[in-house]
C-alpha positions in Angstrom: 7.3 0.6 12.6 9.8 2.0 10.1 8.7 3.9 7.3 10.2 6.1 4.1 9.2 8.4 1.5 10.2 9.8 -1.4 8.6 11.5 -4.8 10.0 13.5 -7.4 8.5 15.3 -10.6 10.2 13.4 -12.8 13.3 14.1 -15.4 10.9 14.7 -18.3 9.2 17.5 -16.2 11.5 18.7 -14.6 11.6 21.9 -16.7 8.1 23.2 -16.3 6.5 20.6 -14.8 4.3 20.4 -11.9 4.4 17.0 -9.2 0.9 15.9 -8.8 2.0 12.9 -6.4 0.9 12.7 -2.8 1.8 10.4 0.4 0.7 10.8 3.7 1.9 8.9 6.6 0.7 8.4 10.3 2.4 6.0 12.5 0.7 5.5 16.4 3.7 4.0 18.4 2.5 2.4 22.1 4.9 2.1 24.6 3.6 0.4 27.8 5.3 -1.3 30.9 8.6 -3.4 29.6 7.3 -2.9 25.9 5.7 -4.7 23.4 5.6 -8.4 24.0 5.3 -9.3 20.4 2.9 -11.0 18.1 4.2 -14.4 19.2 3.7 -13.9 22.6 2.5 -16.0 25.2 -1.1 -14.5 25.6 -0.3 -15.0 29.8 -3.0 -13.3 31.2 -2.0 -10.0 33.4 -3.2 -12.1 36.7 -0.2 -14.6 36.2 2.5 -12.1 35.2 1.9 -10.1 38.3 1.7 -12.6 40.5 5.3 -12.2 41.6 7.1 -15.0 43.7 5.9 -16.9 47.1 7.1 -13.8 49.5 4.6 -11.4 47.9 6.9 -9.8 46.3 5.9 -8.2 42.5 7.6 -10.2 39.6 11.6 -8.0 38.9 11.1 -7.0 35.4 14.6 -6.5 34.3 13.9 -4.6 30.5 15.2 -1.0 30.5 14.3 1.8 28.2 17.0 1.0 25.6 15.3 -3.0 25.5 11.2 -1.9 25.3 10.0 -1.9 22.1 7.0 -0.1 20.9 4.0 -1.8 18.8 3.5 0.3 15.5 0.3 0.6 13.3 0.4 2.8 10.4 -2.4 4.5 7.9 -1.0 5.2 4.9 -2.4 6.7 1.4 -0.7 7.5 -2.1 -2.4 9.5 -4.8 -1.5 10.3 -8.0 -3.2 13.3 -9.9 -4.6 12.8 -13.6 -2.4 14.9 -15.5 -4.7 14.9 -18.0 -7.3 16.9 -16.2 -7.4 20.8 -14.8 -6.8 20.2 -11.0 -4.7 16.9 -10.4 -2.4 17.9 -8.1 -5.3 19.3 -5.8 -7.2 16.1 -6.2 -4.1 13.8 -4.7 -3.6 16.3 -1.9 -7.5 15.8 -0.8 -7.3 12.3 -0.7 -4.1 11.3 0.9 -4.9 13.5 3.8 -9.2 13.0 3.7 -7.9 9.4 4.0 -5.7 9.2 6.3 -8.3 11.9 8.3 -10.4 9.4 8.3 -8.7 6.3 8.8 -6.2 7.5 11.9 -8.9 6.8 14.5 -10.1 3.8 13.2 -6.0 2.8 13.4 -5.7 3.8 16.9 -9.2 1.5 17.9 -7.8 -1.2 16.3 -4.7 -1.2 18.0 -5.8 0.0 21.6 -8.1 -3.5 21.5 -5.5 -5.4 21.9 -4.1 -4.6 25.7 -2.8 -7.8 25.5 0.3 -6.9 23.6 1.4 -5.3 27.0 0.5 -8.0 29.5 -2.6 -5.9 30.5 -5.8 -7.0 31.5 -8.6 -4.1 30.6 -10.1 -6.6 27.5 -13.5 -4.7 29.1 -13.2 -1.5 28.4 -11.1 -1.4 25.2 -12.9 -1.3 21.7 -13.5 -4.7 20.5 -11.1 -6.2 17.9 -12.2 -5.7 14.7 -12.2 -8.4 11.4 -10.3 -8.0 8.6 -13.4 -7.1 6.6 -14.3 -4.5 9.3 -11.3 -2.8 8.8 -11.4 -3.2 4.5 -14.5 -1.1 4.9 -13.0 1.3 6.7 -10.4 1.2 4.2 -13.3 1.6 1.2 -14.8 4.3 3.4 -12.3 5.9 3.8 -11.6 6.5 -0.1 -15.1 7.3 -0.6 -15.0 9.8 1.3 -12.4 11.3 -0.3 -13.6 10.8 -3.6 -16.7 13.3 -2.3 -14.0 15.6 -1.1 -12.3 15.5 -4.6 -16.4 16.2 -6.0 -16.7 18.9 -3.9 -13.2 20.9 -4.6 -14.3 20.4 -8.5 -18.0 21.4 -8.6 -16.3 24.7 -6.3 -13.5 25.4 -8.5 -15.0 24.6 -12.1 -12.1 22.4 -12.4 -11.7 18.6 -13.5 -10.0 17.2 -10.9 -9.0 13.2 -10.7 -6.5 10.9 -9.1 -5.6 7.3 -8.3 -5.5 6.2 -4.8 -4.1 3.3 -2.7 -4.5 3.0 1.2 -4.5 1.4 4.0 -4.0 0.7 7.7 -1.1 -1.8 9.1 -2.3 -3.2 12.4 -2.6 -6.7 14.4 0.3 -7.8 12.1 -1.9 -7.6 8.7 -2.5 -5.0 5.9 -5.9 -3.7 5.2 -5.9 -1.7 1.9 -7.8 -0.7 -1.0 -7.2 1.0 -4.5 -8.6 2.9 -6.9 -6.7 3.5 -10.2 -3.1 2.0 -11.7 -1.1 3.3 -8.4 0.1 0.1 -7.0 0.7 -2.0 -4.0 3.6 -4.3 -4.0 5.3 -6.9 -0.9 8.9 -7.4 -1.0 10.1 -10.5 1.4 13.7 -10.5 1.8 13.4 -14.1 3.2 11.7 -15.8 0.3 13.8 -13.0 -2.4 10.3 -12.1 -4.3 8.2 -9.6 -5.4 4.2 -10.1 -4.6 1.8 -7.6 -6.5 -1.1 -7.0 -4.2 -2.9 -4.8 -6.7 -4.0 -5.1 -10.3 -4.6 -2.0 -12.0 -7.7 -0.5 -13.3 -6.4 0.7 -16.6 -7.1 0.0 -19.7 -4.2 -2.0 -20.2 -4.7 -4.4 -17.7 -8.1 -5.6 -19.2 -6.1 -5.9 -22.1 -4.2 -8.4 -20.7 -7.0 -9.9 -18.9 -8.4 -10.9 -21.5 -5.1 -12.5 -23.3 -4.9 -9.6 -26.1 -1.7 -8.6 -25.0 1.2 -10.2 -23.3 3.1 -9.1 -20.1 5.9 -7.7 -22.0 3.1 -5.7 -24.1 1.7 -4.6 -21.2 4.8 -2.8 -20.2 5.2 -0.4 -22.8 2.1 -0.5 -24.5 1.1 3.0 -25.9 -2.2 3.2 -24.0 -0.7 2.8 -20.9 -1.6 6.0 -19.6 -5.3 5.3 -19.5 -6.8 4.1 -16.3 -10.5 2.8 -16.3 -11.3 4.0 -12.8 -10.4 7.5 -10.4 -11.5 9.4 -7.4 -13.0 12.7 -8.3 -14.3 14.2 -11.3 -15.7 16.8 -12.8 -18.3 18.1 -10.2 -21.4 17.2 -12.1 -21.8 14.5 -9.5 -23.7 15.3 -6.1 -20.7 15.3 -3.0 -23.2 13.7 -0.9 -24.2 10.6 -2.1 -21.5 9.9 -5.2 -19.4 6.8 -4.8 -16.7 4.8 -5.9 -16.0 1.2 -6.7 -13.3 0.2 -4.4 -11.2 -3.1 -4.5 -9.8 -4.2 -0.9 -8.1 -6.8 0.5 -6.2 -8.2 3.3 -2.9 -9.8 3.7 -0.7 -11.3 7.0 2.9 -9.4 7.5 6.0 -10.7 8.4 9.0 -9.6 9.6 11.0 -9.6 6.4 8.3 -7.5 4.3 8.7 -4.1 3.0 5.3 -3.3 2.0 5.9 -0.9 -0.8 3.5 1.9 -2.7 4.2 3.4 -5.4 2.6 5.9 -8.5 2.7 4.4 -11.9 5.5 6.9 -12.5 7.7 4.2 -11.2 6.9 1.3 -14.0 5.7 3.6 -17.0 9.5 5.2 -16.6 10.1 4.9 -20.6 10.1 7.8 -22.3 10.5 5.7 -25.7 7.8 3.2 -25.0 5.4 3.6 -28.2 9.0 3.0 -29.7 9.9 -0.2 -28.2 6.1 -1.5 -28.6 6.4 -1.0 -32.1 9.4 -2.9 -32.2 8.6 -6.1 -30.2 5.5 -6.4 -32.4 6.8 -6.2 -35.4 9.8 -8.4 -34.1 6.9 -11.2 -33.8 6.6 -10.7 -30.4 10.6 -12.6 -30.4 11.7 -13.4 -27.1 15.2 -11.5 -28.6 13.2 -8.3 -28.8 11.1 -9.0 -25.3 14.5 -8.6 -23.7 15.7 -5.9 -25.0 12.3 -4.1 -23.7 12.5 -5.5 -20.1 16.1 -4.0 -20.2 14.5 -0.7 -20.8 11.6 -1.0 -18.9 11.4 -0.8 -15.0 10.4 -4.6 -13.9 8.9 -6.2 -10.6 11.9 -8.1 -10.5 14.4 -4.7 -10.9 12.2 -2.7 -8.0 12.6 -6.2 -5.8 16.0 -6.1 -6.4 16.3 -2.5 -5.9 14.5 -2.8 -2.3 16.1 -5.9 -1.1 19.8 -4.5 -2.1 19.1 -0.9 -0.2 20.9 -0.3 2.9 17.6 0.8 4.5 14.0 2.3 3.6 15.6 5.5 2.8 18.2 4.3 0.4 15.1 2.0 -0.9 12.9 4.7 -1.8 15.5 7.3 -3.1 16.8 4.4 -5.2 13.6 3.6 -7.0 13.1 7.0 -7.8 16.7 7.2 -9.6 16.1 3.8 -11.4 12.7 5.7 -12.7 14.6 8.4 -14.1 17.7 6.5 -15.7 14.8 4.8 -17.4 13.3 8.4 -18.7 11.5 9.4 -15.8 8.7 10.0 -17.7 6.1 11.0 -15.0 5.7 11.9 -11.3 6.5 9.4 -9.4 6.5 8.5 -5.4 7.0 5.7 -3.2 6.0 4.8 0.2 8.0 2.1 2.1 7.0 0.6 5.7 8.3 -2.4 7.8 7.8 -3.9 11.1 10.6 -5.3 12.9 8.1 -6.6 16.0 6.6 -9.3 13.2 7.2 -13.0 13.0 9.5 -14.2 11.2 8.1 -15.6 7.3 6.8 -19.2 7.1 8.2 -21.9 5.3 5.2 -21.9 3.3 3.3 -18.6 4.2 -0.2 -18.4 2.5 -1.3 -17.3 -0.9 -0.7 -13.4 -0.7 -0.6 -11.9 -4.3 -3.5 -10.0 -6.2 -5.8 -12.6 -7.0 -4.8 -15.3 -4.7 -7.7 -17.4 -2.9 -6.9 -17.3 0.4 -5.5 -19.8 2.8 -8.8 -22.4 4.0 -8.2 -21.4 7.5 -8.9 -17.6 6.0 -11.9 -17.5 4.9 -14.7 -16.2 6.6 -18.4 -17.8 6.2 -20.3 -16.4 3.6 -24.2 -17.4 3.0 -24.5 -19.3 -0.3 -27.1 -20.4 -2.3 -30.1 -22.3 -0.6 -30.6 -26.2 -2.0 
């Protein structure tokens, strides 16, 4: 498991300004016997491979140190303070790391049930492999948990204290994750050259565009775009101990090509000039003339997926995006978190439905009790 970060204040705040991003990262690596056998294995069972040849002997296993490769699994979380509000920049710090707190053991379960991936044979007395809804609860928990940290710090402090949230845990070759807020969740596939959102924001100007008030190229300098509809934290008035918040998961298979990318709205609300250029394009008509000069200006899905796929590595990825932010105004904080699995299969020809708001593949879905005739 590779991974990358990278946040910066932005240029407009540079003088004066405070970053009230947060990422936190935690990768478990295994390492067992002649490594990780990979997700496409052979499930052999342990019995067979050690069964060595007619003489008795055990089975030569000829992979050295150099040839073993580890199986990864990752909890992630990016937060993004409400600048807006008193205590922003504490509020993103409590819930990268409450989440990932919480999440790391549920990581390590996941990936400890599956002995398998090493050609070993203890199925008994490893944790049962969780579902994929299972692990989005975790995932939801997780965050809610953190939102009552968030609660807790305010009512304490007398401060406001907000901020967006997106996590999740990388294990079994599939993303768990959830959000809260216009922080964002993108896949970049370097096999099928696109860009997949897997979030849509809770902001006001996604409902906009929801319901067909706005169009995308609206939506990407539109002056309210700094005004999200939903947040971890608050203003303490809530009680820590039973307070939640409405948390939108999901679940999506890897593949060896991905980058999974996370990033604060820093990243696509780079314009400094956008009220500007909003003006214009309506008053243009809404001219397809004017719509290109504002995608010029503005950072696109199709600019970061170019940005990622062009990057000579996860490093040069993230420190990238963050520059193209700022040659765009860097108008806010912004941060990025970057991961990849080299140990993953290799993408389909026609991989399922993956974006935000997909249905999922018919072999995906799980059964659900309808309505009785």
């Amino acid at each position: 498991m590779n991974y990358a970060t990278h946040y910066d204040v932005g240029d407009r705040k540079r003088d004066g300004g405070i970053n009230e991003d947060s990422v936190a990262v935690s990768v478990f690596e295994q390492g067992h016997r002649e490594g990780f056998l990979g997700y496409e294995r052979d499930r052999a069972s342990a019995d067979d491979r050690d069964e060595g040849d007619e003489s008795g002997d055990a089975t030569d296993r000829t992979a050295t140190v150099d040839d073993a490769v580890n199986r990864g699994t990752a909890v992630f979380a990016l937060a993004d303070g409400a600048g807006g509000h008193d205590a922003g920049d504490a509020a993103s710090y409590i819930a990268t790391t409450a989440v990932c707190e919480h999440l790391a053991s549920t990581a390590v379960s996941a990936a400890r049930s599956d002995p398998g991936g090493f050609g070993v044979a203890v199925e008994e007395s490893v944790p049962t492999t969780p579902r994929a809804a299972d692990l989005e609860s975790a995932v939801a928990e997780a965050i809610v948990a953190a939102h009552r940290e968030v609660l807790e710090y305010a009512a304490e402090s007398g401060q406001q204290a907000h901020a967006t949230v997106v996590a999740g845990v990388i294990v079994g070759g599939s993303l768990h994750y959830g959000w809260v807020g216009d922080s964002r969740a993108y896949l970049v596939n370097a096999a099928r050259d696109e860009i997949l959102p897997l979030t849509t924001d809770h902001a006001v100007v996604q409902r906009l565009r929801d319901a067909g008030q706005i169009d995308d190229v609206e939506a990407l300098v539109h002056p309210r775009g700094n005004e999200i509809t939903r947040a971890v934290g608050g203003s303490g008035r809530e009680d820590p101990e039973t307070a939640t918040v409405n948390v939108e998961t999901s679940t999506v298979p890897l593949y060896r090509e991905d980058v999974v990318l996370v990033t604060s709205d820093g990243l696509v609300d780079a314009q400094t000039e956008a009220a500007k250029l909003y003006e214009w394009y309506v008053e243009a008509g809404r001219d397809e003339e004017m719509a290109a000069v504002v995608r010029d200006r503005a950072v696109t899905d199709e600019e970061i997926r170019d940005a990622v796929l062009s990057a000579s590595s996860l490093e040069a990825a993230a420190t990238g995006l963050v520059d193209l932010a700022n040659d765009r105004g860097g108008k806010d904080n912004l941060s990025t978190v970057l991961l990849r699995d080299g140990t993953l299969p290799a993408t389909p020809d026609d991989p399922p439905p993956r974006a935000a708001g997909a249905e999922p593949a018919l072999e995906d879905r799980e059964t659900v009790l309808g309505e009785s005739d």
